[in-house]
Phi, psi and omega in degrees: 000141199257155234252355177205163185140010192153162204274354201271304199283320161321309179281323158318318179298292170321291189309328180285321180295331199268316196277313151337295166315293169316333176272358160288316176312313159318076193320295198281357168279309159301348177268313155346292185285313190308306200307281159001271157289322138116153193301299183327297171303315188305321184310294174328312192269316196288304161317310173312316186290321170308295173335285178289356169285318173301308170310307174286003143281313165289348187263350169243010160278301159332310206271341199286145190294152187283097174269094194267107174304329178219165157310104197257149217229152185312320184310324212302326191308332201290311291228247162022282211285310187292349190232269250297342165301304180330286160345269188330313170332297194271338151313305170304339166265348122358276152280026176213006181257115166311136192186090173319321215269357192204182182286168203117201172279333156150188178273347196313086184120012197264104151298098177302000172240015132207078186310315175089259197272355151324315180292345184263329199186132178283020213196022180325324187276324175282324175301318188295000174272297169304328168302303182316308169247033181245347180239009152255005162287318174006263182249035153248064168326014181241165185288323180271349184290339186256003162295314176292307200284307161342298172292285217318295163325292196293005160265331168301325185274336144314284158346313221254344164292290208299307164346299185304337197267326165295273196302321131349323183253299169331281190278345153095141187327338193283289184275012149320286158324316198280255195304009149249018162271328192294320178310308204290223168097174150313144216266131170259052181306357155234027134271303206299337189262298173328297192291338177291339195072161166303309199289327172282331205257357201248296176322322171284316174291325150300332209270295168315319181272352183278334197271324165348289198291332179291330210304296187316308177304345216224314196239348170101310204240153153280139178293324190275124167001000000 
């Protein structure tokens, strides 16, 4: 049976993408799988799995036929292409920043007095996801496009509460408490550009026109006006 093609598989995709998130959540499951794998692995592996749940989800949003809720109008276009430098940003830095407090690569080398892309957001990667899939509902006014897009939001604007809550108990309330006053505060924006480097701000900045020239090869449609 083939894995896209119609909304029956689109809503399976979604529901597998969601209930994979949720089962993280699952205390003796998640201890269970660590106990096994061991943290490195259970991440490793749980990311991997997420990745491709996400492909399939966007590949049965491509296939499923076009049920158009709105009209989509040229400005809508803008919408993306204006939040997407961002994105990039705080993905690249996201993923390559030591961060007790979220997904990444883990806290191991995360200094609290230069916390670095910390200082913008305890969650960079989920906001940058939540941006990502909150300025492409714009203009994707069909039905399977706000199926995809829609859950994605509304998990991210979860995700970055439950993440806190989770990590509160992980790392225990003192020193939580601790490395996220220190983050917080008025924004120091030539420590945060010191502490990110060249190599993070550059990544991100290249990271945008490469996702541009894929969209079309990937997705089929141009991103641009």
């Amino acid at each position: 049976m083939a894995l896209t093609g119609g909304y029956g598989h689109l809503v399976m995709a979604v529901a597998a993408f969601l209930g994979a998130h949720s089962l993280t959540n699952l205390r003796p499951l998640r201890h269970w799988a660590e106990a096994r794998l061991g943290k490195t692995g259970f991440y490793g592996g749980y990311s991997v799995l997420s990745t491709l749940l996400l492909v399939w989800v966007v590949a049965a949003a491509i296939d499923a036929p076009t049920i158009v809720m709105w009209e989509q109008r040229g400005w809508m276009r803008w919408a993306p292409l204006l939040a997407m430098p961002f994105t990039c940003l705080l993905l690249a830095a996201g993923m390559t920043s030591p961060n007790p407090f979220s997904i990444g690569p883990g806290g191991r080398g995360y200094d609290p007095c230069r916390p670095g892309i910390v200082r913008l957001t305890r969650h960079p990667i989920i906001w940058g996801l939540g941006l990502w899939s909150g300025a492409h509902i714009i203009p994707n006014g069909h039905l399977a496009g706000l199926m995809l897009f829609v859950p994605l939001f509304v998990l991210c604007l979860v995700g970055s509460r439950v993440l806190d809550a989770k990590r509160r108990q992980s790392l225990g309330w003192e020193q939580w408490q601790d490395w996220a006053e220190r983050a917080a505060g008025p924004l120091d924006w030539r420590a945060l550009l010191a502490e990110l480097g060249w190599v993070r701000i550059t990544s991100g900045i290249v990271l945008y026109p490469v996702l541009i020239a894929l969209h079309p090869l990937v997705i089929g449609l141009s991103p641009l006006p």
